[in-house]
Each structure stands twice: as C-alpha cells, then as structure tokens.
Backbone atoms as SQL, in Angstrom:
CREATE TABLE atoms (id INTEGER PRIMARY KEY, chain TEXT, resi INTEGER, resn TEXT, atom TEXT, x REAL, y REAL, z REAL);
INSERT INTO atoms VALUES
  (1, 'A', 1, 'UNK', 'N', 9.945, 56.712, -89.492),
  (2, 'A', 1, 'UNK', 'CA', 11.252, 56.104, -89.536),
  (3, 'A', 1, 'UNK', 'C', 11.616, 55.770, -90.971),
  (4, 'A', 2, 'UNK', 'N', 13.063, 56.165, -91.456),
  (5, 'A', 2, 'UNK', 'CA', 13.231, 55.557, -92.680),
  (6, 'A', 2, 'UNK', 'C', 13.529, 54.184, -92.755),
  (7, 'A', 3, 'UNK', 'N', 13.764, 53.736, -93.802),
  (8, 'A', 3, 'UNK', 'CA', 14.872, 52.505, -94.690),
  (9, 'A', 3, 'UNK', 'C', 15.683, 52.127, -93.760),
  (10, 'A', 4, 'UNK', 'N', 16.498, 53.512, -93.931),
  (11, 'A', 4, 'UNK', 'CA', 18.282, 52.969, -93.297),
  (12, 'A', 4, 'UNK', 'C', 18.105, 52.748, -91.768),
  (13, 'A', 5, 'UNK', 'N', 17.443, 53.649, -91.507),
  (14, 'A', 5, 'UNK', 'CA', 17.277, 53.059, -89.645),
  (15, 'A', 5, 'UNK', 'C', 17.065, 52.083, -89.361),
  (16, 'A', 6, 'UNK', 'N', 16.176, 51.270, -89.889),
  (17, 'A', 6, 'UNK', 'CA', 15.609, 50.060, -89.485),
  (18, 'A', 6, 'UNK', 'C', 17.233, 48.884, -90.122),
  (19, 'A', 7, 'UNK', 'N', 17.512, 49.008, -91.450),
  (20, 'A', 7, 'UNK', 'CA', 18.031, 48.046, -91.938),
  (21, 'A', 7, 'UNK', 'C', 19.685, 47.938, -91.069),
  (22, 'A', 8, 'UNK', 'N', 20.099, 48.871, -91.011),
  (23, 'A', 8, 'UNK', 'CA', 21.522, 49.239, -90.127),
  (24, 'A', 8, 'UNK', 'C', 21.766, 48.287, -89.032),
  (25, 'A', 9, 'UNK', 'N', 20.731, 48.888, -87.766),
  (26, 'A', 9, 'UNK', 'CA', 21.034, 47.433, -86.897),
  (27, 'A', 9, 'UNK', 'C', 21.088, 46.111, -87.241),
  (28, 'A', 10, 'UNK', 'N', 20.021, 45.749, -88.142),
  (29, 'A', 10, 'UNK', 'CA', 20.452, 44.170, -88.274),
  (30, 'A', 10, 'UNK', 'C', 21.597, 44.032, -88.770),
  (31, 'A', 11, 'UNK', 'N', 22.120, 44.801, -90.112),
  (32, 'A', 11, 'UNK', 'CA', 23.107, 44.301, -91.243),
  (33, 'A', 11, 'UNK', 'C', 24.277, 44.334, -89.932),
  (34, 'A', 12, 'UNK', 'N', 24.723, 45.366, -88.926),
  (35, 'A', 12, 'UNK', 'CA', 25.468, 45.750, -88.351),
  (36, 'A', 12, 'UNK', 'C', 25.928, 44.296, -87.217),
  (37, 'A', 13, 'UNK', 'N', 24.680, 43.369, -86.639),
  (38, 'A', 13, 'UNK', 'CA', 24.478, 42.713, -86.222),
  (39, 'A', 13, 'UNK', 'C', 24.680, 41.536, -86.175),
  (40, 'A', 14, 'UNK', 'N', 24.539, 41.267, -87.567),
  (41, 'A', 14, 'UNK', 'CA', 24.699, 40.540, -88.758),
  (42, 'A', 14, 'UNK', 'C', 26.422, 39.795, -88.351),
  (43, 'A', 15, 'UNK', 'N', 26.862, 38.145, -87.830),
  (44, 'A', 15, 'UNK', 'CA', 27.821, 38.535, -88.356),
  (45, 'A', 15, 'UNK', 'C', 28.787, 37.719, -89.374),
  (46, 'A', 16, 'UNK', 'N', 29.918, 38.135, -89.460),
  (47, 'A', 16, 'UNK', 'CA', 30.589, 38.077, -90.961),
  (48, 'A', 16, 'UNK', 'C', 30.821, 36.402, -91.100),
  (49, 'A', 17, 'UNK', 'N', 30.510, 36.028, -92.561),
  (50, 'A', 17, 'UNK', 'CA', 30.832, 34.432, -92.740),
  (51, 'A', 17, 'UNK', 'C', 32.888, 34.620, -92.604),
  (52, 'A', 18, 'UNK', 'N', 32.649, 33.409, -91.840),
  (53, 'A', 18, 'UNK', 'CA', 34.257, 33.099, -91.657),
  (54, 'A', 18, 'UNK', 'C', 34.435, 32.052, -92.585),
  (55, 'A', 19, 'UNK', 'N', 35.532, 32.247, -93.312),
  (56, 'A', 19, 'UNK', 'CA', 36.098, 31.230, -94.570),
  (57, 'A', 19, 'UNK', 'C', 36.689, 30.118, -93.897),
  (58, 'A', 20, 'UNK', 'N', 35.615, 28.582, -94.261),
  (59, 'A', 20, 'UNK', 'CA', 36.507, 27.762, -93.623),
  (60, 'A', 20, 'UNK', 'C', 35.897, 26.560, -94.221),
  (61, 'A', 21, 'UNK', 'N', 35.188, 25.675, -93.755),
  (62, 'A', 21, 'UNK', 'CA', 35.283, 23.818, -94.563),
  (63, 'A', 21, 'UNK', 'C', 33.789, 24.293, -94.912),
  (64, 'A', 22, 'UNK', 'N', 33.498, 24.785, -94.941),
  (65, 'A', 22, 'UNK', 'CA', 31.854, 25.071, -96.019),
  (66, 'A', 22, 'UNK', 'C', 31.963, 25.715, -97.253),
  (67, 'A', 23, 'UNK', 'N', 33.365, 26.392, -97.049),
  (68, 'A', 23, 'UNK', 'CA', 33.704, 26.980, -98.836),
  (69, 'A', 23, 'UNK', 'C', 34.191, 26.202, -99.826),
  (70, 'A', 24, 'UNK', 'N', 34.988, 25.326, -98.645),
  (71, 'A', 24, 'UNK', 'CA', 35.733, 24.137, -99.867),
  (72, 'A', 24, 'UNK', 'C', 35.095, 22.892, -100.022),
  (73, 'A', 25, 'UNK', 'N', 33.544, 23.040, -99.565),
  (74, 'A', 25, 'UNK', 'CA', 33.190, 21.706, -99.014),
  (75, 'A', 25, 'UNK', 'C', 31.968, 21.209, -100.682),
  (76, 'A', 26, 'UNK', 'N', 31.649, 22.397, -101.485),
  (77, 'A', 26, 'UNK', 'CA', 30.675, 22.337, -102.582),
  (78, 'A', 26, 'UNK', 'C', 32.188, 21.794, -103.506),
  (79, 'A', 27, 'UNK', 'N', 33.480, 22.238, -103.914),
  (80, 'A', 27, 'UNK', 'CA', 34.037, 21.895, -105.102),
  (81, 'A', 27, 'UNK', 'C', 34.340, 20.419, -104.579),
  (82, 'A', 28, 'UNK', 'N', 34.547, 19.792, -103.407),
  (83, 'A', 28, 'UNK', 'CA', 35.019, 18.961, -103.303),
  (84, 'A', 28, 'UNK', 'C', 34.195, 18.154, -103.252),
  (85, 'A', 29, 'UNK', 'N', 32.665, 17.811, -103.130),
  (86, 'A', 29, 'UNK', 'CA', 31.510, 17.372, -103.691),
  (87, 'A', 29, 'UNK', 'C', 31.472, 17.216, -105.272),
  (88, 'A', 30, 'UNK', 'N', 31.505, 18.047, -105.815),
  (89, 'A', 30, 'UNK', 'CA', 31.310, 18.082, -106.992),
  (90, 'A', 30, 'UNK', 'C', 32.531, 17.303, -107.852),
  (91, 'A', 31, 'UNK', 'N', 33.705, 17.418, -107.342),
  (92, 'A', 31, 'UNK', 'CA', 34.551, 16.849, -107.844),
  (93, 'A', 31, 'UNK', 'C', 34.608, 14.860, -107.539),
  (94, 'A', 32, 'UNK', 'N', 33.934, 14.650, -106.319),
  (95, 'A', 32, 'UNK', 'CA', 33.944, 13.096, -105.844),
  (96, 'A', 32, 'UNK', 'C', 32.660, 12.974, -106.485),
  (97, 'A', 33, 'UNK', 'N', 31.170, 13.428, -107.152),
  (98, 'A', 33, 'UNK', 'CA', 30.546, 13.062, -108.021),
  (99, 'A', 33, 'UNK', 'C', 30.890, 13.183, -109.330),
  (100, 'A', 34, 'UNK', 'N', 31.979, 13.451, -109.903),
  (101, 'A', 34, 'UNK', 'CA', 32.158, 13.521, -111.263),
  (102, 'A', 34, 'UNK', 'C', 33.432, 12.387, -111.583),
  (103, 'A', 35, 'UNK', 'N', 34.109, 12.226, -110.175),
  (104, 'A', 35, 'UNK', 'CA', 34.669, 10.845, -110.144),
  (105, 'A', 35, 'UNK', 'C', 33.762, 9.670, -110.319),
  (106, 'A', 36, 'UNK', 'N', 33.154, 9.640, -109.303),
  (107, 'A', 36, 'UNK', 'CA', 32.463, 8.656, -109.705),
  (108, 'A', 36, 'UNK', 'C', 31.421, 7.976, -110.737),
  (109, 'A', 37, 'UNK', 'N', 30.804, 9.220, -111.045),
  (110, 'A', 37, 'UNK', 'CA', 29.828, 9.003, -112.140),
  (111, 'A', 37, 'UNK', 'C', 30.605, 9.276, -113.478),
  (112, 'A', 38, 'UNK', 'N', 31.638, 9.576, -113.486),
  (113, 'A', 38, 'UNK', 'CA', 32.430, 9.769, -114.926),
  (114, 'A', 38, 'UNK', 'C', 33.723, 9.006, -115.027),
  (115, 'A', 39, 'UNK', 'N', 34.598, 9.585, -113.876),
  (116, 'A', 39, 'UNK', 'CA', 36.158, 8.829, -114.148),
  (117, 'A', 39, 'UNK', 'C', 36.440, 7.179, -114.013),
  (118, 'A', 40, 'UNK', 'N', 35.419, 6.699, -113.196),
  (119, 'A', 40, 'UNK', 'CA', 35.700, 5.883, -112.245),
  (120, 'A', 40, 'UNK', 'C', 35.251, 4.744, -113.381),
  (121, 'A', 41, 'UNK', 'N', 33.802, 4.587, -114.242),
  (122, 'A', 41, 'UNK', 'CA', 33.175, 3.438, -115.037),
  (123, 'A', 41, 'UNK', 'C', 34.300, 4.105, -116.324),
  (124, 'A', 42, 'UNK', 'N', 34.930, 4.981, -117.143),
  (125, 'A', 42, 'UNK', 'CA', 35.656, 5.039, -118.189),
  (126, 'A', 42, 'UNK', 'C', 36.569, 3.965, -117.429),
  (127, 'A', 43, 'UNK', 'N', 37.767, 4.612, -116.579),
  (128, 'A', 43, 'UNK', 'CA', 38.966, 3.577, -116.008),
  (129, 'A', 43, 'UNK', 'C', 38.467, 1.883, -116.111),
  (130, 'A', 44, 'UNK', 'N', 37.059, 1.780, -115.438),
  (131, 'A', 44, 'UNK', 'CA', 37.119, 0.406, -115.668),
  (132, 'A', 44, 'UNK', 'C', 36.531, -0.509, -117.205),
  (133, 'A', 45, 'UNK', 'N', 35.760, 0.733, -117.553),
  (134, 'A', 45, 'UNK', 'CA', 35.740, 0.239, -119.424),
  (135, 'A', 45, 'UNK', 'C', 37.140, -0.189, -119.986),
  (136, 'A', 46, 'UNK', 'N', 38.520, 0.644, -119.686),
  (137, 'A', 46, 'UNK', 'CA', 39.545, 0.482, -120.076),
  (138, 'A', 46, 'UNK', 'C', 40.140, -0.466, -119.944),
  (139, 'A', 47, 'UNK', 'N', 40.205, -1.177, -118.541),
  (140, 'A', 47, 'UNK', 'CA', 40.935, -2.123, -118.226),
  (141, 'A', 47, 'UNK', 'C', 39.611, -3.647, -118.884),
  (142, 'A', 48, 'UNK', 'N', 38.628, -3.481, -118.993),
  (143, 'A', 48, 'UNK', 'CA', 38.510, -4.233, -119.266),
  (144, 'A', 48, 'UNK', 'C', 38.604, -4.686, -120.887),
  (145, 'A', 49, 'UNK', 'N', 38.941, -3.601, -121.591),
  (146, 'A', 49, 'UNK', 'CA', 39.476, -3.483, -122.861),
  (147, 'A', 49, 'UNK', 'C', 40.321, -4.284, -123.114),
  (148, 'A', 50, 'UNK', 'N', 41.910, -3.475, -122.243),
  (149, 'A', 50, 'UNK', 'CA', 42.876, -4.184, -122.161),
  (150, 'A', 50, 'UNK', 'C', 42.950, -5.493, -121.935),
  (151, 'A', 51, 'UNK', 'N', 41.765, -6.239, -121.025),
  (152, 'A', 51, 'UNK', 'CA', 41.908, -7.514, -120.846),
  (153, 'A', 51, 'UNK', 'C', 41.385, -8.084, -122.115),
  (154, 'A', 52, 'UNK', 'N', 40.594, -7.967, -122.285),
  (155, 'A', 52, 'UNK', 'CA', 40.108, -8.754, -123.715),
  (156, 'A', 52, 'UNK', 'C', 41.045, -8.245, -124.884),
  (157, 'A', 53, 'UNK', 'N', 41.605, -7.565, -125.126),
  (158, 'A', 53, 'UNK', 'CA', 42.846, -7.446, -125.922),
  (159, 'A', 53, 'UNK', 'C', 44.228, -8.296, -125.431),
  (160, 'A', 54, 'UNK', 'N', 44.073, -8.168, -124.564),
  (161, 'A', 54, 'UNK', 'CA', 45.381, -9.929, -124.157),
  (162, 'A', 54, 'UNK', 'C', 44.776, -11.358, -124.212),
  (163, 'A', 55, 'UNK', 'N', 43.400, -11.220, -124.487),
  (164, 'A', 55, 'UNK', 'CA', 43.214, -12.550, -124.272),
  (165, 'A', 55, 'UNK', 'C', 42.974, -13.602, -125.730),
  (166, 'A', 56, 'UNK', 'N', 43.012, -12.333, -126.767),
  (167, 'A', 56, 'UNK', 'CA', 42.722, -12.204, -128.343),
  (168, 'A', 56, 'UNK', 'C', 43.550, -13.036, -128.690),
  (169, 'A', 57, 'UNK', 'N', 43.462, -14.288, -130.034),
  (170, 'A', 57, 'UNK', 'CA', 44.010, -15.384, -130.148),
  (171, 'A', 57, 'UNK', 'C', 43.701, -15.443, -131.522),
  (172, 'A', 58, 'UNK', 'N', 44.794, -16.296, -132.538),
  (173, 'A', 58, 'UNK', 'CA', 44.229, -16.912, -133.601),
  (174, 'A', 58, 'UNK', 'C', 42.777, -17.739, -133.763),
  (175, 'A', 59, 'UNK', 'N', 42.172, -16.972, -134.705),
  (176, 'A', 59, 'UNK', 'CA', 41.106, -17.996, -134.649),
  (177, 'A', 59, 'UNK', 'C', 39.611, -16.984, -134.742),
  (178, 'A', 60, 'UNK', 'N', 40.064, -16.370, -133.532),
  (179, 'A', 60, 'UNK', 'CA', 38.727, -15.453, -132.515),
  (180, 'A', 60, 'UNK', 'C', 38.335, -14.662, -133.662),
  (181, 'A', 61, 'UNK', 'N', 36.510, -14.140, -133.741),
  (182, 'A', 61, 'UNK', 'CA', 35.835, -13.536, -134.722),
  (183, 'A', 61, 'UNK', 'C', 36.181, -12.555, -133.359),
  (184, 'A', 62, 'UNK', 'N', 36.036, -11.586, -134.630),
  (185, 'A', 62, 'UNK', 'CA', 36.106, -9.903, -134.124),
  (186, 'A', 62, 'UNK', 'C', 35.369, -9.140, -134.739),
  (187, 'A', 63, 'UNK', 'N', 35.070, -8.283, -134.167),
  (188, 'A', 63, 'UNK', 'CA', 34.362, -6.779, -134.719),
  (189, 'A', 63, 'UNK', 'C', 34.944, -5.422, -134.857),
  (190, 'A', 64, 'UNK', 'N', 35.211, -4.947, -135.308),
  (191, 'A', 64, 'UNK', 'CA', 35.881, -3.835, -135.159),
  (192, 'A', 64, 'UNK', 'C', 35.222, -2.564, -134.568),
  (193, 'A', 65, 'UNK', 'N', 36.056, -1.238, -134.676),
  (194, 'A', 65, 'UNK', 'CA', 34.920, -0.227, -133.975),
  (195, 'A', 65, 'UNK', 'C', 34.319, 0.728, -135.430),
  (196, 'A', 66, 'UNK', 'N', 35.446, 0.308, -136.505),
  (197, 'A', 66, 'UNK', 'CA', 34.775, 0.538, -137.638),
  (198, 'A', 66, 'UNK', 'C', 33.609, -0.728, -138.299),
  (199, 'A', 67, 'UNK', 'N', 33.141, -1.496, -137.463),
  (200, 'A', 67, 'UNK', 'CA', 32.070, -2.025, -138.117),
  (201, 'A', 67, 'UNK', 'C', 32.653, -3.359, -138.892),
  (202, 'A', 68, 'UNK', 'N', 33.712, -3.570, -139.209),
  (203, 'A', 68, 'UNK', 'CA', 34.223, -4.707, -139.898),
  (204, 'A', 68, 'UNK', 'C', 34.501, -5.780, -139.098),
  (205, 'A', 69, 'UNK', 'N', 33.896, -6.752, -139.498),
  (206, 'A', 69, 'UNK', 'CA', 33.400, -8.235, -138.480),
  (207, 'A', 69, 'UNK', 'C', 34.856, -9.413, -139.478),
  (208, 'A', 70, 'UNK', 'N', 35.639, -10.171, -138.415),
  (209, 'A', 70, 'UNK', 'CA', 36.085, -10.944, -139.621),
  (210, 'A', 70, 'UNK', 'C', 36.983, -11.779, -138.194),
  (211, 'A', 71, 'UNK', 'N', 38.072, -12.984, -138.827),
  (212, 'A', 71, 'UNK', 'CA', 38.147, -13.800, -137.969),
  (213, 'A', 71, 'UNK', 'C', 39.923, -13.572, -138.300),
  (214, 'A', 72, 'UNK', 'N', 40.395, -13.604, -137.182),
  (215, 'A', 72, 'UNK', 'CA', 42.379, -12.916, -136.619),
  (216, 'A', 72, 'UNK', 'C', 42.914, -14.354, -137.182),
  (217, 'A', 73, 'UNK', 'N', 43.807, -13.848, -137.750),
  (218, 'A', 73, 'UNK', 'CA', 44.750, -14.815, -138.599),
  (219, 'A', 73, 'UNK', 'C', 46.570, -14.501, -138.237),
  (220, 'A', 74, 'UNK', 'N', 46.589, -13.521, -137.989),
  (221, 'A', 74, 'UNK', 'CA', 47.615, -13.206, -137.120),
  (222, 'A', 74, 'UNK', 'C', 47.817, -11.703, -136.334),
  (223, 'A', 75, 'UNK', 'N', 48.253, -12.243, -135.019),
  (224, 'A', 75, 'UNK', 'CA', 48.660, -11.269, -134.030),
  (225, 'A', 75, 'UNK', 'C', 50.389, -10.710, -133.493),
  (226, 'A', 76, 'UNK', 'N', 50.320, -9.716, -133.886),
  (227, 'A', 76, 'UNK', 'CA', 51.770, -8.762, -133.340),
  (228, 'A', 76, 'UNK', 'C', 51.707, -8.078, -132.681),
  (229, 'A', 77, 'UNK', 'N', 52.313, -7.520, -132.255),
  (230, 'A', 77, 'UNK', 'CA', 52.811, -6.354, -130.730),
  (231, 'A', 77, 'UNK', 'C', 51.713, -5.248, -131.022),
  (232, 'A', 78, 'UNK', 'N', 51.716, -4.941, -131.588),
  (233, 'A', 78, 'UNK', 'CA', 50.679, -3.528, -132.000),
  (234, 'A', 78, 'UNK', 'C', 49.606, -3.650, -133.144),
  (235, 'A', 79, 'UNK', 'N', 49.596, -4.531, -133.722),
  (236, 'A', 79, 'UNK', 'CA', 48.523, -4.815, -134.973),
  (237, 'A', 79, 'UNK', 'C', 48.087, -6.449, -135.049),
  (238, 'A', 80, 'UNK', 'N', 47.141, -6.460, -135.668),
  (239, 'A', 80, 'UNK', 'CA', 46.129, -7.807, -135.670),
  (240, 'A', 80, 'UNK', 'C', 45.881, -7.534, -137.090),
  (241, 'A', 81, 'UNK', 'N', 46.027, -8.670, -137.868),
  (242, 'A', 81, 'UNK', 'CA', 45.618, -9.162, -139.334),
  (243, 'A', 81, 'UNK', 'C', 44.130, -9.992, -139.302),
  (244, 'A', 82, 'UNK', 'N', 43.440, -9.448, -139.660),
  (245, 'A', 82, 'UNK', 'CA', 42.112, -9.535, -139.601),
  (246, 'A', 82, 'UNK', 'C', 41.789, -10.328, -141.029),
  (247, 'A', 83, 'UNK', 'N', 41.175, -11.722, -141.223),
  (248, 'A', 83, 'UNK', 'CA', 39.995, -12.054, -142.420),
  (249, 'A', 83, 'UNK', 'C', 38.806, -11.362, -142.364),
  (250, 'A', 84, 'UNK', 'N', 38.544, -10.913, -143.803),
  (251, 'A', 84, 'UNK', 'CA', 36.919, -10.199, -144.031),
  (252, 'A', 84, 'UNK', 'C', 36.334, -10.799, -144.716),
  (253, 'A', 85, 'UNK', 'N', 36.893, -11.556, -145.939),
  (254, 'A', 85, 'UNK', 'CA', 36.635, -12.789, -146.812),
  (255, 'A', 85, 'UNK', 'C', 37.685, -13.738, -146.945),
  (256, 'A', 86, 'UNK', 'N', 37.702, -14.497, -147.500),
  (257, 'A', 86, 'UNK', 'CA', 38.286, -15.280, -148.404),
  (258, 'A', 86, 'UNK', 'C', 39.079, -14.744, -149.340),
  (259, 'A', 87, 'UNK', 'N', 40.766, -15.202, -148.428),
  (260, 'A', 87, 'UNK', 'CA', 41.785, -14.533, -149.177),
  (261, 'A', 87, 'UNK', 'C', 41.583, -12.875, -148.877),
  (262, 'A', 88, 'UNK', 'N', 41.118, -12.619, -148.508),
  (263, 'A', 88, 'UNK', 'CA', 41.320, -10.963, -147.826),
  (264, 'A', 88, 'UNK', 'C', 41.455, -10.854, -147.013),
  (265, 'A', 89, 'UNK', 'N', 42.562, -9.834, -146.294),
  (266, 'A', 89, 'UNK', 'CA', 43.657, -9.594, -145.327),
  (267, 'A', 89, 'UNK', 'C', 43.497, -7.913, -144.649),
  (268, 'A', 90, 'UNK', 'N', 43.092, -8.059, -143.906),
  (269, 'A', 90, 'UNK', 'CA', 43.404, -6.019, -143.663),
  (270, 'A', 90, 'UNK', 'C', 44.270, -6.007, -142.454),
  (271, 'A', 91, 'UNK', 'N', 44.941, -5.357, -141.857),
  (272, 'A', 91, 'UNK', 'CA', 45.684, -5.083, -141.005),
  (273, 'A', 91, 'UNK', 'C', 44.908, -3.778, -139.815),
  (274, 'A', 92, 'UNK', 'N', 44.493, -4.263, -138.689),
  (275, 'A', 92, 'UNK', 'CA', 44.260, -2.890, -137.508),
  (276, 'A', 92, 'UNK', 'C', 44.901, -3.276, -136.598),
  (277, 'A', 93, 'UNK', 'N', 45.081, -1.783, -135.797),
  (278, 'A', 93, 'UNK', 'CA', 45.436, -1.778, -134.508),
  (279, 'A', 93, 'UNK', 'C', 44.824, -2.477, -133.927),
  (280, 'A', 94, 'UNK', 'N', 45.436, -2.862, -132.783),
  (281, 'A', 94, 'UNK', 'CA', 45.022, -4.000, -131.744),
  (282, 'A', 94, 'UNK', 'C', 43.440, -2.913, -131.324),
  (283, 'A', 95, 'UNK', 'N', 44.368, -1.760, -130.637),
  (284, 'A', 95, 'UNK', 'CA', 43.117, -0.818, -129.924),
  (285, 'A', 95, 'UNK', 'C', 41.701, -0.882, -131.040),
  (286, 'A', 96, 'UNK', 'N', 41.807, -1.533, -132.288),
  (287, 'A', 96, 'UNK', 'CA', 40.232, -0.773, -132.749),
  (288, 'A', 96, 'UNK', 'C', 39.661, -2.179, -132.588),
  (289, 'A', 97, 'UNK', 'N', 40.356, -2.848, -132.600),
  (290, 'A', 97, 'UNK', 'CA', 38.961, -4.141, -132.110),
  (291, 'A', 97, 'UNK', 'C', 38.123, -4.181, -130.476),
  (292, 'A', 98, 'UNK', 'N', 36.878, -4.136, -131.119),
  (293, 'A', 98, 'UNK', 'CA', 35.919, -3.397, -130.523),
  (294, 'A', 98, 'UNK', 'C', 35.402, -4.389, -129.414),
  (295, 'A', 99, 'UNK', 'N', 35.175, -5.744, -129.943),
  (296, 'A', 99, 'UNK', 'CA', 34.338, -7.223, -129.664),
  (297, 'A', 99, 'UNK', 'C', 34.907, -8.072, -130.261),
  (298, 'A', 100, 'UNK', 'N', 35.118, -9.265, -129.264),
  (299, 'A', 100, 'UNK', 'CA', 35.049, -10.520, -129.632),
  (300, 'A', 100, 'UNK', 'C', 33.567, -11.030, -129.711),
  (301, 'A', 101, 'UNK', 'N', 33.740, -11.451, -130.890),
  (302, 'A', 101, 'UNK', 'CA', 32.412, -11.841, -130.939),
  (303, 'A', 101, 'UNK', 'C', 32.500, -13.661, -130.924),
  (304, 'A', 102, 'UNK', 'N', 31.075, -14.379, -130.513),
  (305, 'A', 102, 'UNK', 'CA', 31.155, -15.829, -130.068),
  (306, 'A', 102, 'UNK', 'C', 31.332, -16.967, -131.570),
  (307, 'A', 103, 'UNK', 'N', 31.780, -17.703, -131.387),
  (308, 'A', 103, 'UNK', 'CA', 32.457, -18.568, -132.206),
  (309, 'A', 103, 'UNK', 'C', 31.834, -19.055, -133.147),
  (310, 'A', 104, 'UNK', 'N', 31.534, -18.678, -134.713),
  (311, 'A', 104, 'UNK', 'CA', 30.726, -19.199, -135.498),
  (312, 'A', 104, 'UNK', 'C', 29.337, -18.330, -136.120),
  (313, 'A', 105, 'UNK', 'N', 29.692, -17.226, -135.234),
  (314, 'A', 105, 'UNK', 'CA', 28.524, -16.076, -135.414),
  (315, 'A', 105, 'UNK', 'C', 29.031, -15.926, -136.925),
  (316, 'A', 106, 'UNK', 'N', 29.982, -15.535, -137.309),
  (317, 'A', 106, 'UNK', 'CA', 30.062, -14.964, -138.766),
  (318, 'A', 106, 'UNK', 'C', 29.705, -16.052, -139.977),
  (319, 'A', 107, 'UNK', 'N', 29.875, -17.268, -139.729),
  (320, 'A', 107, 'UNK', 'CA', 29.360, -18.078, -140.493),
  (321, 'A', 107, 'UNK', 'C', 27.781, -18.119, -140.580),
  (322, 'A', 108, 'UNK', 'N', 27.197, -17.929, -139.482),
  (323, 'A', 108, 'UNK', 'CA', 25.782, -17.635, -139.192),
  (324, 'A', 108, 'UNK', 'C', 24.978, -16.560, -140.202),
  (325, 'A', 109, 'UNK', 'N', 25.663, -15.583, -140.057),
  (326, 'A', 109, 'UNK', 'CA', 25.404, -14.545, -140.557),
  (327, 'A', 109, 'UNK', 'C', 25.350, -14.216, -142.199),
  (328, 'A', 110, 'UNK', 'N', 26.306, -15.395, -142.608),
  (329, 'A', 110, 'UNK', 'CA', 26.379, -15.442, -143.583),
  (330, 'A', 110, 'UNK', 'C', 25.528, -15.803, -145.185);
C-alpha cells in the first residue's frame, strides 16, 4: 500500500474548522491582557499626577523630572516658578514636576 492510500481517508474525513468564537477569541485575550497589564496602571499613574499637580501650593519642595529639587514661589495656569537657591528663580511646566517632596527635606540636605 502506498502514502496516499492510507493518508486520503483520514484527511478526507477530517472535518473542516468552521470560523467562529475560537478565531476571535486569542486577539481578544491578548488585547484584555495588554489592557490590563499596560493601559490600565499608565491611566492611573496619570490621574494620580494630575492630582498632585492640583494640590501643589506656595511653599511645597519639589523635584523635578529633570532632577532639580527647589521650593514653588509662584503658581500659574501652565507654569510653576520654582526656588533652586537664594534669589534664583527658574520657571517649569506644571507637567515636569515630578514629586512633592516632604517639608524641610531640602534644608536637610543641605
């Protein structure tokens, strides 16, 4: 007996996958683990950004995300005037302050 004799009946037998909730059922897995393990902790990094950016006040030591530590001397709609020393003034976006940092740390440090 050859090959093809034998293999024919089964394949013939064999029968055909029907397209239906097992094809769409791997992207839509993959897509509710990449929500969750990706979209879902960014969204709430964000908002909790935003909250500590409304809650930012004269006074408060900050950190920046460039590394510059100094204490808010004044706040506007879109920018924060930052102390780094004595008599020095820099101006950032609200968005680059990174940390509030706790009250007196920079004197500490000093």
């Amino acid at each position: 007996m050859n090959l093809m004799a034998i293999l024919l009946p089964v394949a013939q037998a064999a029968p055909a996958a029907a397209p239906g909730m097992g094809t769409f059922l791997l992207p839509i897995a993959l897509i509710a683990v990449m929500y969750f393990l990706m979209i879902r902790p960014q969204m709430k990094r964000q908002k909790e950004h935003k909250a500590m950016l409304d809650k930012i006040s004269k006074g408060d030591e900050v950190l920046t995300n460039g590394g510059i530590a100094g204490v808010i001397t004044d706040i506007g709609d879109n920018f924060v005037t930052v102390e780094v020393a004595d008599n020095v003034r820099i101006r950032v976006q609200k968005g680059a302050i990174g940390n509030v940092l706790p009250k007196g740390t920079l004197k500490s440090a000093a």
